[in-house]
MARPAKE-406418 format. One record per residue (C-alpha): x, y, z. Coordinates in steps of 0.1 Angstrom, whole numbers, padded with zeros to 4 digits, always signed. Layout:
XYZ/...
END
This chain:
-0173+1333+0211/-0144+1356+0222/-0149+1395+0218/-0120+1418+0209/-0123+1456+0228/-0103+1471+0253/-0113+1472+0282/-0133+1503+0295/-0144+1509+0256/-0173+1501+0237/-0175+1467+0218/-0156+1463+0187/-0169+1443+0159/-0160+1405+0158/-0128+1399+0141/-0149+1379+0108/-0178+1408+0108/-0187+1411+0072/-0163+1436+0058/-0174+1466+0039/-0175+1456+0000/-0149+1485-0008/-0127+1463+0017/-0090+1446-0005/-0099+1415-0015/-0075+1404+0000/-0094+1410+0036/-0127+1400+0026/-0112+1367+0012/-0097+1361+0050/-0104+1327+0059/-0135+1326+0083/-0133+1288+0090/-0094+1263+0095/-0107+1245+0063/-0109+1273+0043/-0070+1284+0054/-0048+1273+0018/-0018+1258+0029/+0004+1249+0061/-0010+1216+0061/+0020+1200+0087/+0001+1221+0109/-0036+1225+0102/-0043+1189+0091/-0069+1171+0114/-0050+1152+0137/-0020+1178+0140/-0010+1193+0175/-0017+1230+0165/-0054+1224+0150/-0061+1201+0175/-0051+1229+0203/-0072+1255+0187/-0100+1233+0185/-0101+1229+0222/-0098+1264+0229/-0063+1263+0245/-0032+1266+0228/-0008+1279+0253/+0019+1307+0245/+0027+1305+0210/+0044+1321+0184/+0040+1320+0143/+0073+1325+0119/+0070+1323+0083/+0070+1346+0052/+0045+1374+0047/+0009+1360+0034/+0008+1326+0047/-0018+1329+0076/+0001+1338+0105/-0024+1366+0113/-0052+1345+0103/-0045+1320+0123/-0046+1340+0151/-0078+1351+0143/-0093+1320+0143/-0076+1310+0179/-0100+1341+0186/-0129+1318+0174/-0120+1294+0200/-0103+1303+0229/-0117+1302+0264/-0112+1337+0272/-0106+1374+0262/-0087+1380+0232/-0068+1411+0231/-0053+1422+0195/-0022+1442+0197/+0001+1459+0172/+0043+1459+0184/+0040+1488+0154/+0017+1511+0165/+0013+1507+0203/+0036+1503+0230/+0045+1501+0270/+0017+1522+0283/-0012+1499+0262/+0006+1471+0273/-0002+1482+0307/-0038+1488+0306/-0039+1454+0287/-0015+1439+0322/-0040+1453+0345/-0069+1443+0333/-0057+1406+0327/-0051+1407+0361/-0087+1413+0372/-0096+1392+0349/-0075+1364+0363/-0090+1367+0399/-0123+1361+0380/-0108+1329+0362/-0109+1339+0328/-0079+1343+0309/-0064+1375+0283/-0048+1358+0255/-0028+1390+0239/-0021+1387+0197/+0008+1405+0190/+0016+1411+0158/+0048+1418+0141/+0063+1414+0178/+0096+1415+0163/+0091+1453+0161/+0094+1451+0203/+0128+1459+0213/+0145+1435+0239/+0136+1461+0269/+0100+1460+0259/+0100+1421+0253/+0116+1416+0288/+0080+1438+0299/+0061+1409+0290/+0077+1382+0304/+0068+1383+0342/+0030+1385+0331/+0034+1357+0304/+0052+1336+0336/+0023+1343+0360/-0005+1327+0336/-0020+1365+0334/-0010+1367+0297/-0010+1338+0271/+0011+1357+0245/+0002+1347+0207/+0029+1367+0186/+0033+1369+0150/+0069+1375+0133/+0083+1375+0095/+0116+1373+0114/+0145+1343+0126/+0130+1340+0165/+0163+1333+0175/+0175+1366+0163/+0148+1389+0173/+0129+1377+0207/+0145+1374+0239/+0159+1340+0251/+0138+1337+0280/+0104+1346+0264/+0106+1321+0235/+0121+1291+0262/+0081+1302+0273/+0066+1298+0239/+0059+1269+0211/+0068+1280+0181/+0047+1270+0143/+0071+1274+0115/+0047+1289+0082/+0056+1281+0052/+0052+1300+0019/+0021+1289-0002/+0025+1260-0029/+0016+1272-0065/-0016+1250-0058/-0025+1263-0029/-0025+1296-0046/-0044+1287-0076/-0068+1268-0055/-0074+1304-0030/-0076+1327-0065/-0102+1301-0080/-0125+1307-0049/-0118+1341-0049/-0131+1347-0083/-0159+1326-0080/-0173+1339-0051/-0200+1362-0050/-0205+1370-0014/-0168+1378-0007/-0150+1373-0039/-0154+1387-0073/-0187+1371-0088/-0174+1344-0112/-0149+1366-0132/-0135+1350-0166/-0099+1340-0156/-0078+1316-0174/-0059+1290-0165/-0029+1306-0176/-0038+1340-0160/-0042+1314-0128/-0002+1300-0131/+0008+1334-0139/-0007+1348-0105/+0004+1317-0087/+0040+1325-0098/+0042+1363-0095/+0027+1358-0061/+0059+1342-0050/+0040+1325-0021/+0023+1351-0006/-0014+1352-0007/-0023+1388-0001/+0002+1392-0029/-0016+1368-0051/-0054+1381-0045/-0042+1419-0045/-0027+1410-0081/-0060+1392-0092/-0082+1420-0079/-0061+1446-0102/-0059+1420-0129/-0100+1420-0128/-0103+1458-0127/-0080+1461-0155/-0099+1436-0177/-0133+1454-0168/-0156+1429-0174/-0135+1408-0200/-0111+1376-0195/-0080+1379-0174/-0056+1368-0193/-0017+1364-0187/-0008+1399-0205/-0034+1415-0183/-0020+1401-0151/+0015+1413-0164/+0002+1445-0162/-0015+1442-0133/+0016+1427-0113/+0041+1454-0125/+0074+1455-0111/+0080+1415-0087/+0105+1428-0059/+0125+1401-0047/+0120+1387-0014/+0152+1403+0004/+0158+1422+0038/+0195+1436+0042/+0196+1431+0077/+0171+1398+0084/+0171+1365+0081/+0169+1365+0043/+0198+1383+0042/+0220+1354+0055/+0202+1328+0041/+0206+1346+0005/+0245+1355+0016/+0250+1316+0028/+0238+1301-0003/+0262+1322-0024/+0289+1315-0003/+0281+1274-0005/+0274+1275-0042/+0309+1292-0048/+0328+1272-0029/+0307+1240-0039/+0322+1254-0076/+0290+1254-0095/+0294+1285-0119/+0253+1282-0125/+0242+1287-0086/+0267+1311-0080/+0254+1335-0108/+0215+1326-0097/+0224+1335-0062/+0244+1366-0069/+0217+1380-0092/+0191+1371-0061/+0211+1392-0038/+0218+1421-0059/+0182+1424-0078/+0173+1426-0040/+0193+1460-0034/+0218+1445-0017/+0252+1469-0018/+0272+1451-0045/+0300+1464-0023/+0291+1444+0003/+0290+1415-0014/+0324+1419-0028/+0341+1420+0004/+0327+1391+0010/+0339+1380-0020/+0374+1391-0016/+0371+1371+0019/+0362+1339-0001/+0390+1344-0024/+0415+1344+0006/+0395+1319+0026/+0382+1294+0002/+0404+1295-0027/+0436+1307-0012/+0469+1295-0033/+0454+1270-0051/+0450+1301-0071/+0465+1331-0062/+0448+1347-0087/+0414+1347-0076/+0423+1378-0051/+0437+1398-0080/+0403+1389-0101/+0383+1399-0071/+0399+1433-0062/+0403+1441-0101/+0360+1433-0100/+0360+1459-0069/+0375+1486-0085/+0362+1480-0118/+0325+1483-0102/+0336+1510-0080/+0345+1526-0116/+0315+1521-0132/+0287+1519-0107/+0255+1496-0120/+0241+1481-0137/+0275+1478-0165/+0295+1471-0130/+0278+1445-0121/+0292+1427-0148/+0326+1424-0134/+0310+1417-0103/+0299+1379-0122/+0332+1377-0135/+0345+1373-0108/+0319+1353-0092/+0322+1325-0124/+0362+1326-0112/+0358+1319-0081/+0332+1294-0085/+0357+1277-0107/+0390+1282-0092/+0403+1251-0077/+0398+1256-0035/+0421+1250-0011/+0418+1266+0030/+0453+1256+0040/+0461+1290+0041/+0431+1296+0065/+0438+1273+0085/+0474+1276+0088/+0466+1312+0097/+0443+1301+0128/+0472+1279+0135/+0495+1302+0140/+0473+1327+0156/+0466+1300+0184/+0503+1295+0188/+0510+1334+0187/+0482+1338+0213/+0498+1309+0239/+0534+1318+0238/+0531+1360+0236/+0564+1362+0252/+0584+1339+0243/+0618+1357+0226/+0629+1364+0195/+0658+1340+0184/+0694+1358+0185/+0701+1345+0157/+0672+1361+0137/+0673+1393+0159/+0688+1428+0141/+0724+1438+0157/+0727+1476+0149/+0744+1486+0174/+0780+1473+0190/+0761+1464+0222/+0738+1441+0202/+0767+1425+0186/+0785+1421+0218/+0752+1404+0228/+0756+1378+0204/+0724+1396+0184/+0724+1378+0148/+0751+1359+0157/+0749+1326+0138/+0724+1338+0110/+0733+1328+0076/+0728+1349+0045/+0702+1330+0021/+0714+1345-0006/+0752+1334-0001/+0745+1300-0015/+0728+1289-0051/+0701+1275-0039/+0693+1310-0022/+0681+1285+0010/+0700+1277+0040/+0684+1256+0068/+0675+1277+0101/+0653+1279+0129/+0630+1305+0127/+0603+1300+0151/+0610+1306+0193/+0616+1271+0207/+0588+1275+0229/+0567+1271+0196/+0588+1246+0183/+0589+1222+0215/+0554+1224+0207/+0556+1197+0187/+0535+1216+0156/+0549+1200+0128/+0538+1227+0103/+0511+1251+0106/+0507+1254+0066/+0504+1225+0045/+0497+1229+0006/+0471+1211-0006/+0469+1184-0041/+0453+1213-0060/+0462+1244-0087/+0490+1265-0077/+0495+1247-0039/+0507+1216-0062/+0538+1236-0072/+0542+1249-0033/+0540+1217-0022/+0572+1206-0047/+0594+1236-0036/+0588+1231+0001/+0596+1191-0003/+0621+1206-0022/+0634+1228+0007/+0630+1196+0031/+0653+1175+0014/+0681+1203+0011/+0673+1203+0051/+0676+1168+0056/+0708+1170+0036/+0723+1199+0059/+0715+1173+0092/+0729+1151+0080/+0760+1167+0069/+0765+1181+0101/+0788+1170+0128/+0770+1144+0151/
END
């Protein structure tokens, strides 16, 4: 069996010693065994490619993504169990270049010898991209096989060329099963566990669903649960107590973040009222900046809803300034006000659109001249230069609109027949009848004109 130690000092115990009995629970529960791991069954089940490359003691450069408390550690651990070679634990939190050195060079010596340094990083995340680039020569030469461990998106936090060099195992978080089946061992167990405890079955689906998933979380609330009952059942109200405050599952700057911040988003602008509110109360209960999220709401009141009802931007900046007002929690209050309009405004992104339109056309033509007839003629010299010659006064006839060109003919011999274009919906349906309106009083004009 592998041994973890650093080189040069003396042995460290095996990575499933028997822990001391004042050990968490949660660490002397640690699965010892891949049948005793609850959960992440698309990986672990015989037959899949993961167990079956643990089995044989060669899984290659790897790396495991998921929530916290679904095994990504232990997993690792048991590759330990198995692989054909040194295994080398490492913390990205607590150690850095220098270690990583010591660990290079005596891979290498290893490697003349035949025998290979598999390195378990955990929380590699925590390595910046400088220090990730340090391992990828040695991961490339076959004198590492890197096995990291992240709670973060990959694809936002390890370099390109390092993951192109790993497989990575997707975790998930633990099914409300899974968990009662881990807490049912736990507190039956008498070697590890807690001795056959009295726990019932609703003190079991209460864990299961304050756990949210994670299983340290789960058997860290059952091993307070049991020393608060002291000998008597766990029941529900004990494991209330036991559980105290459930933080939401939120990081302002990971993964989470956008996936919390995307669902919003799609739930307003898919205009259910219900998901909106659910994923608003998600984001803020999980000390998001309410500020924050109401620029991005004023951005989906502009993008999203635009004039199909122009008052969703005035509803959205009144909610700003209310909160801004009032702080929370009584701000947060206009803060789902707004949200419930928004979800329920009619949508239209003509306006967004119209805008990138225009910008694309501004972009390609950033010369092209002003029309004289729409230019300003303060000056004699102006005049004399024909500036605003031609322009005619709106105002000057009752319909206050007189057909003109106003774009560059550059633009125009573009052949863009209209960068904005109302939608069916709320307030564009009236745009859409004055500009048809307008259109007919042009099409009039032509064909008024001489020739």
């Amino acid at each position: 069996m592998a041994r973890s130690k650093r080189t040069g000092d003396s042995a460290q115990p095996s990575v499933f010693e028997p822990l001391a009995g004042r050990a968490p629970l949660a660490a002397r529960m640690r699965p010892r065994t891949l049948a005793e791991v609850a959960g992440q069954q698309h990986l672990l089940a015989p037959g899949r490619a993961l167990r079956e490359s643990i089995e044989s003691g060669d899984t290659g450069s790897i790396l495991f993504w998921g929530p916290p408390g679904t095994g990504k550690t232990t997993i690792a651990r048991l590759i330990a169990q198995h692989v054909k070679g040194e295994f080398v634990p490492f913390s990205a939190v607590t150690e850095g270049i220098p270690r990583l050195r010591e660990i290079v060079s005596a891979a290498e010596s290893r490697m003349v010898l035949g025998t290979r340094t598999i390195l378990f990083m955990d929380e590699i995340h925590r390595f910046n991209r400088a220090q990730q680039d340090a391992l990828l020569p040695h991961v490339e030469s076959g004198a590492l096989t890197l096995v990291g461990a992240t709670t973060e998106n990959p694809s936002f936090e390890i370099n390109g060329a390092l993951l192109s060099r790993m497989r990575v195992y997707v975790l998930e978080s633990l099914s409300a099963d899974d968990i009662v089946g881990l807490l049912q061992r736990a507190a039956a167990d008498t070697e590890r566990g807690l001795g056959g405890i009295d726990l019932t079955a609703d003190a079991l689906n209460a864990i299961a669903t304050e756990s949210d998933g994670d299983a340290r979380r789960a058997l860290t609330i059952l091993e307070a649960a049991a020393n608060l009952a002291a000998g008597k059942a766990v029941t529900p109200e004990v494991v209330k107590e036991a559980a105290q405050l459930r933080f939401a599952r939120y990081d302002k700057s990971g993964e989470e973040h956008f996936n919390l911040i995307s669902a919003y988003h799609k739930a307003l602008r898919g205009s259910d009222a219900d998901g909106s509110l659910y994923w608003l109360a998600r984001i803020l209960q999980g000390g998001e900046d309410p500020l924050y999220v109401l620029r991005r709401m004023v951005r989906f009141a502009t993008e999203d809803v635009g004039l199909a009802d122009p008052r969703a931007l005035e509803v959205t900046i009144a909610a700003r300034d209310a909160y801004q007002q009032l702080g929370s929690p009584e701000g947060e209050l206009a803060i789902a006000e707004a949200c419930v309009y928004l979800a329920t405004a009619p949508k239209s992104n003509r306006v967004y659109e119209a805008w990138k339109r225009a910008s694309a056309a501004a972009a390609a033509t950033p010369a092209a001249p002003v029309p004289k007839h729409i230019r300003n003629a303060p000056t004699a010299l102006m005049k004399e230069l024909d500036y605003g010659k031609g322009y005619e006064y709106a105002h000057n006839v009752p319909e206050a609109y007189i057909p003109q060109e106003y774009l560059p003919d550059e633009v125009r011999n573009e052949g863009v027949a209209a960068f904005y274009e109302p939608s069916a919906f709320g307030f564009e349906k009236d745009i859409a009848k004055r500009m048809a309106w307008w259109a007919e009083l042009r099409a009039r004009s032509e064909r008024a004109s001489p020739g």
